[in-house]
Structures are given as structure tokens and as C-alpha cells.
N, C-alpha and C positions, 0 to 999 in steps of 0.2 A: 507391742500392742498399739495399734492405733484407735482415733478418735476423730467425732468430728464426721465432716460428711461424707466423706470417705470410708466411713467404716474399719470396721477390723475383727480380729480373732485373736484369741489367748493362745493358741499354736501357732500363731504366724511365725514368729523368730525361729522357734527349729523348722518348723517346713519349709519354709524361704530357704535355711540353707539346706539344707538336704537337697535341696531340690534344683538350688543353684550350682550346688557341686557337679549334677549331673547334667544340667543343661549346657554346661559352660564344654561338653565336650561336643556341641552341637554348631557349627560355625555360620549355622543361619543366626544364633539369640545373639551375637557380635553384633551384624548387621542390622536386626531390629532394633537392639539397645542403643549403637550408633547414633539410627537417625531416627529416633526416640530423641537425644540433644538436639542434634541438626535442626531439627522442627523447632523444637522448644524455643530456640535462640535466634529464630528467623523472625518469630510474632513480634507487632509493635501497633502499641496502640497509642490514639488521638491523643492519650494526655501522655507520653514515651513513660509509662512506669509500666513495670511488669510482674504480678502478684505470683512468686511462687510460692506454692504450699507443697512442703517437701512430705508430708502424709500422704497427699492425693499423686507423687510421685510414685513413692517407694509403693503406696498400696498399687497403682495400676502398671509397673513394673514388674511386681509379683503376679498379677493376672495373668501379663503378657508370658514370661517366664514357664507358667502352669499348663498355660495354652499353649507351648512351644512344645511340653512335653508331653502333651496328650495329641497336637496333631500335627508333629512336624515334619510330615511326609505329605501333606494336604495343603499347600501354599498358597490356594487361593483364598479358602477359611483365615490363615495364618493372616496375610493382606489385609482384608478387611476389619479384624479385628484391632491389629494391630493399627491401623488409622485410626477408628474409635475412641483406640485409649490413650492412643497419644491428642487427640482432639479434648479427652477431659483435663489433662495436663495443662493446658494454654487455657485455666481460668481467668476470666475476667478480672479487673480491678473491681476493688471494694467500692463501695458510695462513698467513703470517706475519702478515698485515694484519689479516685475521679472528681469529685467536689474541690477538694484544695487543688488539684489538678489547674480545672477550669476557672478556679478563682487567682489563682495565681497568674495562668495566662494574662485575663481580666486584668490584674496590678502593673504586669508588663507594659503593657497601652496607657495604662493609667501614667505611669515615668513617661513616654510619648506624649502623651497630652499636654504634661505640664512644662516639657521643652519647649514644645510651639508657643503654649501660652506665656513664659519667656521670654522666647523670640519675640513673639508679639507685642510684647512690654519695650522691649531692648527700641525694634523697628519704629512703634510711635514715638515712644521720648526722645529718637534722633531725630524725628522730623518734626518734632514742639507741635503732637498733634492733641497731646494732652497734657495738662498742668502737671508741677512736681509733686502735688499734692497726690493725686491720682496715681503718681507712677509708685510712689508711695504706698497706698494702699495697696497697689493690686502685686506688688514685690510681697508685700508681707499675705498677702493673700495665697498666693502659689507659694509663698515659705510656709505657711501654717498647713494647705494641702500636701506637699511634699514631706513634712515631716511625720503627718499622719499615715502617709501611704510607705514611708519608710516603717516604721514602729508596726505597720500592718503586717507589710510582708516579711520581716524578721521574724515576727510569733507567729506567719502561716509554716512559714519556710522550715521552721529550726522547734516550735513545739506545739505548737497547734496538729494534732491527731484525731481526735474525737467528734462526732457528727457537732456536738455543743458546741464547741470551741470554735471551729472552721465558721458554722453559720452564725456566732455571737461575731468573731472577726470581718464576714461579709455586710451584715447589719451597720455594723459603724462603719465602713467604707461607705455602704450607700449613702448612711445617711451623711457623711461629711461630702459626698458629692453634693447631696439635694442642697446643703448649705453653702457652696461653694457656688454651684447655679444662683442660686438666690442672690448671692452677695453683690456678684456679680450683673445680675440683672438690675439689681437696686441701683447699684453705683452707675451704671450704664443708662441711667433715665426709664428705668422701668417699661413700660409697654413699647418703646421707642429702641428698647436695645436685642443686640443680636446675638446675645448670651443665651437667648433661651435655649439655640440649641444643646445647651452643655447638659439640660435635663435627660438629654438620649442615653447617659452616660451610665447613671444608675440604673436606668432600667435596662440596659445590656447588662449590665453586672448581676441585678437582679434575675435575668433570664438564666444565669449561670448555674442558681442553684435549685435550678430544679424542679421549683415550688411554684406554681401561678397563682397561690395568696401574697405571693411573696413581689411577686411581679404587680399585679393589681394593688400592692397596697403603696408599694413604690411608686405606680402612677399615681396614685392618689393623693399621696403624701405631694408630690411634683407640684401636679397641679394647686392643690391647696398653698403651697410657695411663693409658686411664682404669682399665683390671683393676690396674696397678702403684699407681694414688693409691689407687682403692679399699680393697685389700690394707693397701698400707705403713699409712695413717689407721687404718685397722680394729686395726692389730697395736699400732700405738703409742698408740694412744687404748683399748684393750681395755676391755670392756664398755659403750661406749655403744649396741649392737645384738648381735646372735646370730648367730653363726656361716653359720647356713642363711637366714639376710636377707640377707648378706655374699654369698653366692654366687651367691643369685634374684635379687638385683637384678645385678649383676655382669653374669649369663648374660641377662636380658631386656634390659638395653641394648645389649650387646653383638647380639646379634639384631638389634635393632632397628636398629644401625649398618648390618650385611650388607642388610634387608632395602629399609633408605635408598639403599643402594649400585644394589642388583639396580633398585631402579624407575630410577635415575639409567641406567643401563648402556644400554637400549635406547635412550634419546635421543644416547645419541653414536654409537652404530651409523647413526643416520639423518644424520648430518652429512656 
């Protein structure tokens, strides 16, 4: 008996074989059944998982099987069909499968990031382009990101399954990026530093899952950040810029988040 979307019958188990007994002296249901595999195992999708549902198997197996023995003197009918039902066989992945999927990619880039920005620690402290205090902070900076994006990818990897889990686990990624940006900006002289690109960070992640509340609130969150480092730096450091710098740069990057957003937005609509 089968279930599910697939359907079934309470006679399926003896008419399948009854019915296989006799088809199997038929040396066309070989070469259908064949490449019935063949096919199956050639499919590969964007995120390389591959959802078999061994129901939606055996049920269109049986179909194929029934229709071999009602018209298998008729090979063109036979063809056609037989592509069909191997076409419902090569189900798609789940939302949950393609979500951790794409989040996981997403954490891959994320360990690249944090190399450079390493590197880039390593490169200025050998040419005393910033103090030890500095190299300091931003060593424990990339430790506290890298330990968080380990601890991520472990629980996506190994038992994060459920839509809950996957987007509770994306959530705290983003947001330890938006704080990592921020830190980073603050430390860097606020409106004067070129950290702000690293706000791109979350909101590519954020595109990941799917959701453009998800994505717009990510920019939102951004920008409210980076306007709080810019500010606070600005008021506690007072006169290392003007006032009307303070607010042009403020407001163009700030734009520049929403207008990173808007191109982001139409690519999750098409998913």
C-alpha cells in the first residue's frame, strides 16, 4: 500500500506481482526499467542533493509495468509514456533541503571571508600600519566570527532538518554578521572606514532564504548599525570630520544598502 502524493491501492502488492511475473517475459520492460535508473542518476541539482521518494518510484514503476502489458506492441504510446513517468521520479528537493542547501553554500564564503580578513590583519601588523592594540581587537574579532560560523555550520550540517531550525540558524548568522560589520566600522573611524562594505554580507545571506521580509529587514537592521557606529564615533571622537560629511556619507550608504536589497528582491521572487 502506498501513501502520500503518489497514491496507492489496497491490491497493489498482488497485482504488481502477478503482473510482473508476466511482464518480465517481455524483453522491451528490461530496457524501460534500465533507463528508468539511467535517467534517475544522470539528474543534479544546484544544491547536489537528490530527493528520492522510493513511493513515487515503485508507484510509477508499477504504472510503467501495466502499460507495458496493455500496449506493448504500440511503442510509440509505450515512449511517451514511459518519459512522463520517469520525469515524475526526478522530484525536486524539499524547501528544507534546498534552504540548508543554499545556507550552507552561503557559510562556505563566509570561512573565505574570514581568511582574507586574516590575511589582512597578518599584512597590516607587518607593515605597523596599525597599533598592537588594534591587531588585538580585530584577531579576537575574526575569532569570535569564526567560532560562531563554526558552531553554525556543525548544527546545519549534522542536525539542523526542520524549516525552524535551518531559518533560527540563518537568523543568528545574519545577525552576527550585522555585528561584526558594525564592530568593524566603529573601530575603523566610523563614517571614514571601508568596512561598510561587509553589510553586503548579510544581505546576500539573507537573499538565501527566500523570504524578502527577511531580506528588507536585514537591510534595515544594516542600516540602523551602521547610522548608530557612525553617529556614536562621530560624537565621541568630535572633530575628526563635519557635521554635513557625517550625514552624506551616513545617507549614500544607507541607499546604497536598500538599493543592494531591491536588485537582491527579484531573484527570490523567481525561486
Amino acid at each position: 500500500m502506498l501513501d502520500g502524493k503518489c497514491g496507492g491501492s489496497k491490491s497493489f502488492s498482488n497485482l504488481f506481482i502477478i503482473n510482473l511475473s508476466n511482464l518480465l517475459k517481455t524483453p522491451l520492460s528490461y530496457v524501460v526499467i534500465l533507463g528508468s535508473f539511467v535517467i534517475l542518476t544522470s539528474f543534479k541539482y544546484y544544491d547536489r542533493s537528490f530527493v528520492f521518494n522510493a513511493n513515487c518510484f515503485v508507484y510509477t514503476i508499477y504504472h510503467i509495468i501495466l502499460y507495458l502489458l496493455q500496449i506493448h506492441n504500440n511503442y510509440s504510446l509505450l515512449y511517451a509514456y514511459a518519459i512522463i513517468a520517469i520525469m515524475k521520479l526526478a522530484k525536486p528537493s524539499n524547501y528544507e533541503t534546498a534552504l540548508r542547501g543554499r545556507i550552507l553554500h552561503a557559510i562556505h564564503w563566509q570561512f573565505v571571508l574570514l581568511i582574507a580578513y586574516a590575511a589582512s590583519i597578518i599584512a597590516f601588523d607587518s607593515w605597523n600600519l596599525i597599533t598592537h592594540e588594534v591587531v588585538a581587537k580585530r584577531w579576537t574579532y575574526a575569532g569570535v566570527m569564526a567560532i560562531l560560523t563554526v558552531i553554525t555550520w556543525f548544527i546545519l550540517k549534522k542536525y539542523a532538518k526542520s524549516k525552524n531550525s535551518i531559518n533560527a540558524l540563518t537568523y543568528l548568522l545574519i545577525t552576527a554578521n550585522i555585528f561584526f560589520s558594525t564592530i568593524n566600522v566603529y573601530t575603523q573611524r566610523g563614517m571614514a572606514s571601508k568596512a561598510v562594505m561587509l553589510y553586503v554580507i548579510p544581505l546576500l545571506i539573507a537573499s538565501k532564504t527566500s523570504s524578502k521580509i527577511t531580506l528588507w529587514a536585514t537591510a534595515g537592521l544594516s542600516i540602523c548599525a551602521y547610522t548608530i557606529a557612525s553617529v556614536r564615533y562621530f560624537h565621541l571622537f568630535y572633530g575628526e570630520g563635519y557635521r554635513i560629511e557625517l550625514y552624506g556619507e551616513v545617507g549614500f550608504y544607507s541607499a546604497l544598502i536598500l538599493i543592494i536589497a531591491g536588485i537582491l528582491s527579484p531573484a527570490i521572487k523567481k525561486r
